[in-house]
N, C-alpha and C positions, 0 to 999 in steps of 0.2 A: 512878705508883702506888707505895702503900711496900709494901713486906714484911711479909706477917704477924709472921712470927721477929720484927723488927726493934721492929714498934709492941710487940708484948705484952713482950718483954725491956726495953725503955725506956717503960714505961707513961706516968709519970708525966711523961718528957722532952719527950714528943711532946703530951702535952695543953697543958703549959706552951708549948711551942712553937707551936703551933696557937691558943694565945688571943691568940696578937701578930698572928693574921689573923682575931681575934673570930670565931673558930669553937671552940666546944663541943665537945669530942671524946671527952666523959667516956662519955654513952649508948652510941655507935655501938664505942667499944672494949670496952666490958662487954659488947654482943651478940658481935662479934667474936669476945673471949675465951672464950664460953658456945659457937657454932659450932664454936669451933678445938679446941676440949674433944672434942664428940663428932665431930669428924673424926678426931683422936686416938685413939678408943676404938674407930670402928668398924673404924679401918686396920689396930687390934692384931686385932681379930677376924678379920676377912679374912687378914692372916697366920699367924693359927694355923690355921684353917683349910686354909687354903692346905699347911700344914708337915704338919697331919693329913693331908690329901688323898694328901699327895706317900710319908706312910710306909702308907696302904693299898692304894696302887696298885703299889707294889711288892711290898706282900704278898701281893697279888691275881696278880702273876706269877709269883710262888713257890709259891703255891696250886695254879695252872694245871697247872705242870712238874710238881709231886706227883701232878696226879691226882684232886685235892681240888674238885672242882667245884663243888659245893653249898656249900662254904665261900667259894668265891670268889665265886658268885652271892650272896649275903647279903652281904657285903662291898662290892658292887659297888652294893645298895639301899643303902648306906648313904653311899654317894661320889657315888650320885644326890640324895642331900636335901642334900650338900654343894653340891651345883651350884645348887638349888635357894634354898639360904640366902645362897648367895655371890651371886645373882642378886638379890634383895631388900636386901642389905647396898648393895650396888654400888649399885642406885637409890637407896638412899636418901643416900648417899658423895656420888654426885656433884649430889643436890637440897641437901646442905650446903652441898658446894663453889659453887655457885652463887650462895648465900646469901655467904657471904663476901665473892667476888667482887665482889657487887653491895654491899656495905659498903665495901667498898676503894674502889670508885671514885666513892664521896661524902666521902671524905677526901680533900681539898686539900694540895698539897705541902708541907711543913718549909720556912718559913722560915729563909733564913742567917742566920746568926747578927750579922750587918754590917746588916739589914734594919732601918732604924726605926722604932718604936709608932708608932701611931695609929688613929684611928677610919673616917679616909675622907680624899681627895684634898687637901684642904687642910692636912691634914699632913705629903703629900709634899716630902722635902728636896730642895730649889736647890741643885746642886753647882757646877755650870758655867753661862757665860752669854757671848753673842760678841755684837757688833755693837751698832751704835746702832740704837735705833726711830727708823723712815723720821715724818716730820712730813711729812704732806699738808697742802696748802690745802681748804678749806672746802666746795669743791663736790665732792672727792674721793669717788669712788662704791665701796659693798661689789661684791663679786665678783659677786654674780645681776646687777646692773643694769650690770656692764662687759660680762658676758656677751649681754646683748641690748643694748648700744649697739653694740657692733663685731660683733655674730654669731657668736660663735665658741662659744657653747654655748645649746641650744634646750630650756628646761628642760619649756615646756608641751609640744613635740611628744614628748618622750620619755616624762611622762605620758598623752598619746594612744596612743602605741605600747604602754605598758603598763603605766605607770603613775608615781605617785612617787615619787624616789629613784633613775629610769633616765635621766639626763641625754643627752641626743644633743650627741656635739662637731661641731663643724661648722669648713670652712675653716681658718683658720690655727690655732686652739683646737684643730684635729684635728691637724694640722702639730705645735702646741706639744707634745701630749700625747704622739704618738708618740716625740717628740726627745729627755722627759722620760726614758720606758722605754729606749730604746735608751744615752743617757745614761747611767741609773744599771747599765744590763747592762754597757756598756763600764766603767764605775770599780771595777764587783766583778769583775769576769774578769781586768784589771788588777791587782785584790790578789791575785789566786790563785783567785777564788772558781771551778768549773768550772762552766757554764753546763748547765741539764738544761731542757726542754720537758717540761711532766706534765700529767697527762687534769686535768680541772675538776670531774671526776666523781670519788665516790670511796666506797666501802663498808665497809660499818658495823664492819669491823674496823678498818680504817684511822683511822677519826673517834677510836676508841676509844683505839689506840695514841699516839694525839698529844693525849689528854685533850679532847677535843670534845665526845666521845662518852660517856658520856648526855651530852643536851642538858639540863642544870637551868634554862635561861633560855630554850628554846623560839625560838635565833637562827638555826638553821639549816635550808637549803630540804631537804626532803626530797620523793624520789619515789618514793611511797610503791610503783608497781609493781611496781619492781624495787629498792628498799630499798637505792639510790642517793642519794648528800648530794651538793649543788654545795658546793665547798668556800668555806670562810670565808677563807683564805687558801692560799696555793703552801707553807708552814711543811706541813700536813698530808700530802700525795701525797710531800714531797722528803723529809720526816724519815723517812715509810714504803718508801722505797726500801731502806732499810737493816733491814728489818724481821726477825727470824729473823736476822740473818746474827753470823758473829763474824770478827773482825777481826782481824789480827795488830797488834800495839802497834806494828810501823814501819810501818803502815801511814796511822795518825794521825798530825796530825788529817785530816778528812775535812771537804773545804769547797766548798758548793753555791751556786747563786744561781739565781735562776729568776723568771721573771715571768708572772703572772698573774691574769685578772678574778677578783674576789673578792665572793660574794655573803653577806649578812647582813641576815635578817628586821629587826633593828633594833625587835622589838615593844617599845610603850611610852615610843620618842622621838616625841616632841612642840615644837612649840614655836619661838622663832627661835632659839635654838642651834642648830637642825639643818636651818637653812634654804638652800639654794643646796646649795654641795659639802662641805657643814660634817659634814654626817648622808646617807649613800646608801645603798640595796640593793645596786647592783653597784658596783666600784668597782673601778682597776687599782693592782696595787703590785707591785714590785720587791722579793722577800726573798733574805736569804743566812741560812745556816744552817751549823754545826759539829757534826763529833761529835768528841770530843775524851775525851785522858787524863784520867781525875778530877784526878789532881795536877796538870793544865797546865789544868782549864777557867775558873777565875774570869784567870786571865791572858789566857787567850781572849776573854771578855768585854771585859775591857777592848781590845783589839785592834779588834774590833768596836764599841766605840764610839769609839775614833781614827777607825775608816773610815767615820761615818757622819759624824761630824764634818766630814771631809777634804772628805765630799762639799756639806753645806751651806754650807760657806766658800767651796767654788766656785760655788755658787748667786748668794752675796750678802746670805741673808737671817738677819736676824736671828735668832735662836735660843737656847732654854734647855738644861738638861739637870736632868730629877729623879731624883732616890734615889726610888723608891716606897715607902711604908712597907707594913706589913702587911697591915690589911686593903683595899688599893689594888692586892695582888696579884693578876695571873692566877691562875686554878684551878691550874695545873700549875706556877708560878712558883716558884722559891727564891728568886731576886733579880734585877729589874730597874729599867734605866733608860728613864725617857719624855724623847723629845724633840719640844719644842715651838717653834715657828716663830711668829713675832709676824705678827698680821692688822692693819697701818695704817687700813684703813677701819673694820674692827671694832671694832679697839680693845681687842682679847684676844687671846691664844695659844693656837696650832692644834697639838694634839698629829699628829705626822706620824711618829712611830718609835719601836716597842718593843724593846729589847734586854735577852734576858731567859737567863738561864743557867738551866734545868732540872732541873740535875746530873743524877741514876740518877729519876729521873720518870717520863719517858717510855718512857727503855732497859728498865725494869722491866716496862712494856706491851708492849713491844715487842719485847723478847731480843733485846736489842741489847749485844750481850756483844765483849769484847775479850780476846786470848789474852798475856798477858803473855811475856818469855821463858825465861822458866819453868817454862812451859805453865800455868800458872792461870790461870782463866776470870772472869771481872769483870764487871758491867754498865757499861757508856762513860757519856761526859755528854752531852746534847746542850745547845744553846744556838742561839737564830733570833731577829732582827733583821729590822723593815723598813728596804730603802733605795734608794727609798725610801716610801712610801704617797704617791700620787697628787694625791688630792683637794687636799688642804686646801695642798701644796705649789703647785699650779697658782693654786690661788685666790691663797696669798699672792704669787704673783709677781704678777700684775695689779692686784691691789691696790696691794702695796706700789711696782709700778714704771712705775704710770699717771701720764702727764704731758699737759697741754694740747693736744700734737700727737698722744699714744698710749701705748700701753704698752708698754715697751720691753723687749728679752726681753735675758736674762743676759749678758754676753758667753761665758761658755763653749756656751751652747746654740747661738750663729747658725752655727756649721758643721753643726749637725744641723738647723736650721729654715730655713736658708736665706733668711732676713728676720731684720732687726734690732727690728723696731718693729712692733707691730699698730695698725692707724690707718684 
């Protein structure tokens, strides 16, 4: 979330900077400005008030000591309609405040200024690119159909159980999947990341703090009883551990990694893009996350995509890296990169990892503030990374490393899977 001070002082900055994510920020800042006016006007009033209150109640004790009774009771109706007005002021202060609020968090973060134009995904820049594309022979099967020749994922039974989008892994596809998670926990716990377990569950202030929250795309499961979210990702519950708090400056950076099922309505995919483990409701992924010095976090960034890198090199598979441009950003994004895994039977690239620097975004929902040593109080950066997303990593391994006798699993995995080959 930005700062009010921030958008009306650089009016003109932030609209210009909000059109490289073809967002209009002309209307919602003119309401803004019109809001922030009479919060201004009502807060002067309530402190005069307040200033008056405070020199007749003192009056009204100097009255008392004199003796002067009746002068103090009529003094006393008059510190009553103050109460009165300051009651009706305040309700109406904080039905502003609320208005604003809910303006702020329809504004989309400030792109960096490193961010590139464009209109949508096909204008995302190729930075980076590792491996050759695997060349299959001819009878080479997509992922749904390896998954029911060897059993190791049962997409109709998990439809039965609940529907589409709930795949059941079965046998060594249960095997592979687990060795994936334990895997990518063991290569971040290895960089430093510290490992945390957090609820699945999580409340409507927490959604909020991590930019989830409003839902303007309607992705997320809510229950509505208890006005409980299953989260969309482990980025939401790990970045809110840090919620309220301030930090002393040696105490950054702060770096978490966590794994967890990740649920996503997904309303409005259709289609064979999102066919198999291309497109799911539940889905597991491994994230690590930073909170970091503003002046160290785009160095941060890159650090995190060295380690995600590190970690699909030891995979084997091929893979991209994109610049996202603008309007390709997250809601809450300043600047990220996608990384994308090549699919041999498909015959296109599986996005499996976002790495995205948030700067003061989130920390701004969250008072997530850092004590410099100085003692001056800051808001921190955060920044969160998948590594890695599940699906579409699992799919490309079988695709890309199905052979006549099986599909043969990484060599870094067989000390966690225990089998070299599914067959």
């Amino acid at each position: 979330m930005l700062k009010v001070s921030y958008i009306i002082e650089n009016k003109k900055q932030v609209i210009n900077a909000l059109s490289k994510r073809n967002f209009d920020a002309t209307k919602i800042i003119g309401e803004l400005e019109d809001f922030n006016s009479q919060r201004k006007k009502i807060q002067l009033e309530l402190e005069n008030i307040f200033s008056e209150s405070n020199k007749l109640s003192k009056e009204i004790g100097k009255l008392i000591k004199s003796g002067n009774k009746d002068r103090a009771d009529k003094i006393k109706e008059q510190t009553a309609k103050f109460k009165e007005t300051t009651k009706g002021l305040n309700s109406e202060l904080n039905s502003i405040k609320d208005k604003i609020l809910d303006l702020l968090y329809k504004i989309p973060n400030i792109p960096n200024q490193a961010v590139p134009d464009g209109k949508g995904e096909e204008d995302n820049m190729q930075v980076y690119s590792s491996g050759d594309l695997p060349k299959l022979n001819s009878a080479a099967l997509p992922h749904w159909d390896l998954a029911k020749k060897y059993d190791i994922i049962d997409f109709e039974l998990g439809n039965k159980i609940t529907g589409s989008g709930f795949p059941v892994y079965k046998g060594m596809g249960a095997k592979l999947q687990r060795s994936l998670i334990t895997f990518f926990l063991d290569m971040n716990v290895d960089a430093g990341y510290n490992e945390v377990q957090i609820p699945y569950l999580v409340n409507e202030d927490s959604g909020i703090g991590t930019g989830q929250l409003p839902d303007k795309e309607g992705q997320m499961y809510h229950i509505e009883k208890d006005n409980l979210y299953l989260i969309p990702t482990a980025e939401v519950p790990a970045t809110n551990i840090f919620k309220d708090v301030i930090l002393n400056e040696n105490e950054l950076p702060k770096s978490i990694t966590a794994f967890s099922p990740c649920f996503r309505r997904e309303a409005g995919s259709y289609g064979a893009h999102v066919r198999g483990l291309n497109r799911l409701h539940q889905f597991d992924k491994v994230e690590i996350l930073r909170v970091e010095h503003p002046e160290k976090s785009y160095h941060a960034l890159e650090e995190m995509v060295e380690h995600v890198k590190f970690i699909i090199d030891k995979l084997g598979l091929p893979y991209r890296i994109l610049k996202l441009c603008g309007s390709d950003l997250g809601f809450a994004s300043a600047f990220t990169y996608d990384f994308e895994v090549y699919s041999a039977a498909q015959k296109k690239w599986l996005e499996v990892s976002s790495v995205s620097n948030f700067e003061s975004y989130q920390s701004n929902r969250l008072k997530l503030r850092y004590r410099d040593s100085e003692g001056n109080i800051d808001l921190a950066h955060t920044l969160n990374g998948s590594a890695l997303a599940l699906p579409r990593i699992f799919a490309a391994i079988i695709e890309n490393f199905q052979t006549e006798k099986g599909i043969v699993i990484p060599e870094v995995l067989i000390p966690y899977t225990g089998f070299s080959i599914i067959n």
